[in-house]
C-alpha positions, 0 to 999 in steps of 0.5 A: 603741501609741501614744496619739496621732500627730501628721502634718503635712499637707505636701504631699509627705512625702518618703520616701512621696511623699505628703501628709498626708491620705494618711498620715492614711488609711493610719494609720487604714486600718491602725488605725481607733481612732488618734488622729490630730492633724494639723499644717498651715501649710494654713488652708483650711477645706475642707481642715480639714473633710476631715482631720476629717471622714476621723477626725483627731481635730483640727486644728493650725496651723502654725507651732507657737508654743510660746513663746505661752501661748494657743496652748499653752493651745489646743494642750494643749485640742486633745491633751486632746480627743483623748486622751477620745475 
């Protein structure tokens, strides 16, 4: 079982035509205790509550910049949340 499963809220995921939001309901339709991050160039809040509020247990912003050590730092924060759930 996996410990944590990133999606990314694009909006069409090609193989499935859907967005990530529906991926994220499938996921937990499927298993209600995932722990599911979400991944998104998307900054509107009103779609960051709703992924949260549907059971992700967070939420990053794209792009990944792993070459920054703040992001990481939150990044890390964000993974480490989720895993005490």
């Amino acid at each position: 079982m996996a410990r944590i499963i990133l999606v990314d809220d694009s909006p069409f995921i090609t193989a499935s035509n859907k967005d990530g939001r529906s991926c994220l309901i499938d996921i937990l339709e499927h298993d209600p205790h995932a722990r599911v991050l979400m991944v998104s160039a998307i900054k509107a809040r009103p779609v960051v509550v709703e992924c949260l509020t549907v059971g992700a247990k967070g939420y990053v912003e794209k792009p990944l910049r792993l070459h920054d050590e703040e992001f990481c730092t939150e990044f890390r924060g964000t993974i480490e949340m989720a895993l005490s759930d």
